[in-house]
C-alpha positions in Angstrom: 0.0 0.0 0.0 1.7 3.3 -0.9 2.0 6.2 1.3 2.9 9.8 1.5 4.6 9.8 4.6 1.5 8.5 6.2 0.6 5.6 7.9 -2.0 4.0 9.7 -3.0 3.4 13.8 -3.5 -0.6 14.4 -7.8 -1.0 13.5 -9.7 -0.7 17.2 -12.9 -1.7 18.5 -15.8 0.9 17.0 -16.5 3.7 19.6 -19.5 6.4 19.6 -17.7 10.1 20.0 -21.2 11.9 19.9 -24.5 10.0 21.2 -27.3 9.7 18.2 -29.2 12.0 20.9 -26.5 14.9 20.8 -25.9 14.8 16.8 -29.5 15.2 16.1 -29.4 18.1 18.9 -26.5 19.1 16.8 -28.1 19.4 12.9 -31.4 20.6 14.8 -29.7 23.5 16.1 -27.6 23.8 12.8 -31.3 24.2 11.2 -33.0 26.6 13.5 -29.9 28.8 13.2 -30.0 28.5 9.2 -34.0 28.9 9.2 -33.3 32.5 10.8 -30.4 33.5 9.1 -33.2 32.7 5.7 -35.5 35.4 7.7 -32.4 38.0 8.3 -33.3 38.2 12.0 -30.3 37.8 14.7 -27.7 35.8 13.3 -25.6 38.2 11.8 -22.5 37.6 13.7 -23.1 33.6 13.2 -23.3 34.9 9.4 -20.9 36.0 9.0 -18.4 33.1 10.9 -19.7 30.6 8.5 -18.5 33.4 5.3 -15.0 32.5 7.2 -15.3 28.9 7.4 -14.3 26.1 5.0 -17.2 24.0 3.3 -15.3 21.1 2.8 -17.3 19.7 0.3 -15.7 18.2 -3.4 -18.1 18.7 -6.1 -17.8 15.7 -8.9 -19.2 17.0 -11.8 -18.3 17.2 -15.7 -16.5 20.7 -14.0 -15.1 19.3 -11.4 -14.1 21.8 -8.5 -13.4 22.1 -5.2 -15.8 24.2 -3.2 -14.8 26.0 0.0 -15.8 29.1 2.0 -14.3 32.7 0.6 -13.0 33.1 3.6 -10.7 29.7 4.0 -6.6 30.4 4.6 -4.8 28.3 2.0 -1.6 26.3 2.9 -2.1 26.7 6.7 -0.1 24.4 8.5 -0.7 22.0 11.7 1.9 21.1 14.5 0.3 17.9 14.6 0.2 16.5 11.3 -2.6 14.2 10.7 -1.1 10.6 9.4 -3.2 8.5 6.7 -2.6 5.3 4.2 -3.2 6.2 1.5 -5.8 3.1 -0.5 -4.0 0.7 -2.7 -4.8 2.0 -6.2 -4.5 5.4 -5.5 -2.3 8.8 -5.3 -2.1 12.4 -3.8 -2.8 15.1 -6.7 0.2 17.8 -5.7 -1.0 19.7 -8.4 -4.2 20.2 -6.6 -3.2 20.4 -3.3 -1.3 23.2 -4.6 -4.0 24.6 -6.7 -6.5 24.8 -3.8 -4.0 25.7 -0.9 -5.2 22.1 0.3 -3.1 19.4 3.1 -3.7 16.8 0.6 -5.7 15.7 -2.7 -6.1 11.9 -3.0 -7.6 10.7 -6.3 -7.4 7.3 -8.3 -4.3 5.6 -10.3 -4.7 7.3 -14.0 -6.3 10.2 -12.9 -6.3 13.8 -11.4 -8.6 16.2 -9.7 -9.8 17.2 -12.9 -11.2 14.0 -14.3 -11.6 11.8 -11.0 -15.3 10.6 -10.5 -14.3 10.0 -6.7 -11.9 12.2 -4.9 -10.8 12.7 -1.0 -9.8 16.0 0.3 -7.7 16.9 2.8 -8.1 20.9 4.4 -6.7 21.9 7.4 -7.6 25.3 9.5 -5.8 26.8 12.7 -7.8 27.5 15.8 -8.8 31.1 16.9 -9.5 31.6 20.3 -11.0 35.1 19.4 -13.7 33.4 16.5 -16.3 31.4 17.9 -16.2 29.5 14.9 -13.0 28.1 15.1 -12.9 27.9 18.8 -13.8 24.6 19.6 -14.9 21.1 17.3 -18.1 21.2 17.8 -18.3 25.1 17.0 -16.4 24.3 13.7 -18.9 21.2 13.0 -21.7 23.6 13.4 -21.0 26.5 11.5 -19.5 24.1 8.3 -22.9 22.8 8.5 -24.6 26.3 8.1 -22.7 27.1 5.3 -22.8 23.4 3.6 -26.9 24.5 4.2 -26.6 27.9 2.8 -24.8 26.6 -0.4 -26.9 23.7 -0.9 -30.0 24.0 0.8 -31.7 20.5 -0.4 -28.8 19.1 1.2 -29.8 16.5 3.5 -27.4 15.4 7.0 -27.0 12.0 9.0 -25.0 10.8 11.2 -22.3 8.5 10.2 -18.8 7.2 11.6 -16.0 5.2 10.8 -15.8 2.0 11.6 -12.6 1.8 13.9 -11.5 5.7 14.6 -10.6 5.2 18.2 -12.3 8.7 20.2 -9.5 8.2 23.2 -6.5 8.7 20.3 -8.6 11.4 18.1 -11.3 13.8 19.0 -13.9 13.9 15.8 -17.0 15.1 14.4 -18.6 12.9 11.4 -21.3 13.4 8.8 -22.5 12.0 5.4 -23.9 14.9 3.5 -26.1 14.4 0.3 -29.2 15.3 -1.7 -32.1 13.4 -2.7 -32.6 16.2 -5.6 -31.6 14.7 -9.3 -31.3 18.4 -10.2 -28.8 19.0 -7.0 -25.0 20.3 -7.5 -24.1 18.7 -4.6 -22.3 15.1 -5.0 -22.8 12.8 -1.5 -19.7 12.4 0.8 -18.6 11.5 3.9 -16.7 14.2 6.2 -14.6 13.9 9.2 -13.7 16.9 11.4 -11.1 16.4 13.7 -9.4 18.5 16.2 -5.3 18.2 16.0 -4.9 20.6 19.3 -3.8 23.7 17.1 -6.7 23.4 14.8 -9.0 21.3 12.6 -8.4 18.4 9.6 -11.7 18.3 7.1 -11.5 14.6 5.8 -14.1 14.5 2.9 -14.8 11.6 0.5 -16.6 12.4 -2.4 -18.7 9.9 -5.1 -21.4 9.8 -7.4 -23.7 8.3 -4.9 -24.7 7.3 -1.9 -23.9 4.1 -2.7 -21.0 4.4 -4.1 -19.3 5.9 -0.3 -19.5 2.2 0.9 -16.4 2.0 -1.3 -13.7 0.0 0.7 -10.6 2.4 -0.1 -12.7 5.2 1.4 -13.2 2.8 4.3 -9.6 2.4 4.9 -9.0 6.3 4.7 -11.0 6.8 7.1 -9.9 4.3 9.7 -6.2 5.2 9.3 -6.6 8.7 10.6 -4.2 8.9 13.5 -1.5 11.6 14.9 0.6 8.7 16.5 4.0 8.7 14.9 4.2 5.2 13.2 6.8 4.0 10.7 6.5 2.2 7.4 4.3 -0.3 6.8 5.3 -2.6 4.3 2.7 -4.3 1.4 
């Protein structure tokens, strides 16, 4: 399995990080806060955090692009880097990451951002203790959600999380975002937020459908996320 200087945390049992009850609190708040912001009444400030955050979303279209908030800082970098295998079968796009100011651009053998039908991003954003949006995780989780909402709003959240992300080594946020809408933009994927201590890595997968984010190599992404320093795993 190739890697970019990442490499993957031993598989552990499967873990809940936030209760059924307190996601559902979660996108219900997300919705109530998007509902007013539709009205203009009182949610200017909240506004106009979520123009600063990152939507950390991968459109796969016949144009494909990446989408992200005006306000996200390009080529910021973490203390902490976040380690990953990359899947059998597949590469990072430096072209891309460049491009986009992104940590990392993963796309399959033969192809490139530009012609992928399923892509992973990698986006990374520094804390701010004096921006309530990117105070905290669960802060950062809800206002990404506002402005996934505001950009797309047929877009449709549920809980989901990987199968063996261990919460005691990382602390995360997950979501599958998609659209029941045939006319809808917005491609389904599969995000994970997680907090590196200095700020916040935005894992996304991105497919045609829903489907289609059962696919394994997207699987094993996800459950090599680690920060543990490890060293090389060989095939």
């Amino acid at each position: 399995m190739m890697s970019r200087n990442h490499e993957a945390q031993r598989a552990t049992s499967c873990s809940i990080v936030v209760t059924i009850d307190a996601f559902v609190y979660l996108i219900i708040e997300v919705s109530r806060a998007y509902t007013r912001i539709k009205k203009g009444g009182g949610m200017r400030k909240v506004l106009l955090v979520a123009m600063l955050m990152m939507l950390s979303c991968f459109a796969v279209a016949e144009d494909n692009q990446v989408v992200m908030g005006d306000g996200y800082q390009k080529n910021q970098v973490s203390s902490n880097p976040i380690q990953y295998t990359i899947p059998e079968g597949w590469h990072s796009d430096e072209a891309a990451s460049k491009k986009y100011g992104l940590w990392d651009v993963l796309v399959q053998d033969g192809c490139t951002i530009e012609t992928a039908k399923r892509v992973i991003t990698i986006a990374f954003q520094l804390k701010d203790a004096d921006n309530a949006g990117l105070a905290t995780l669960e802060n950062f989780f809800k206002v990404d959600m506002m402005n996934t909402l505001g950009r797309y709003p047929d877009a449709q959240l549920t809980r989901w999380q990987p199968e063996r992300l261990n919460p005691e080594e990382i602390s995360f946020m997950s979501v599958m975002i998609f659209s029941e809408n045939k006319d809808s933009d917005l491609n389904p994927h599969r995000c994970v937020f997680i907090d590196s201590g200095d700020g916040y890595f935005s894992v996304t997968a991105t497919d045609q459908t829903v489907a289609d984010l059962e696919n394994p190599a997207f699987q094993a992404l996800f459950n090599s996320l680690c920060f543990k320093p490890v060293g090389d795993v060989e095939k």
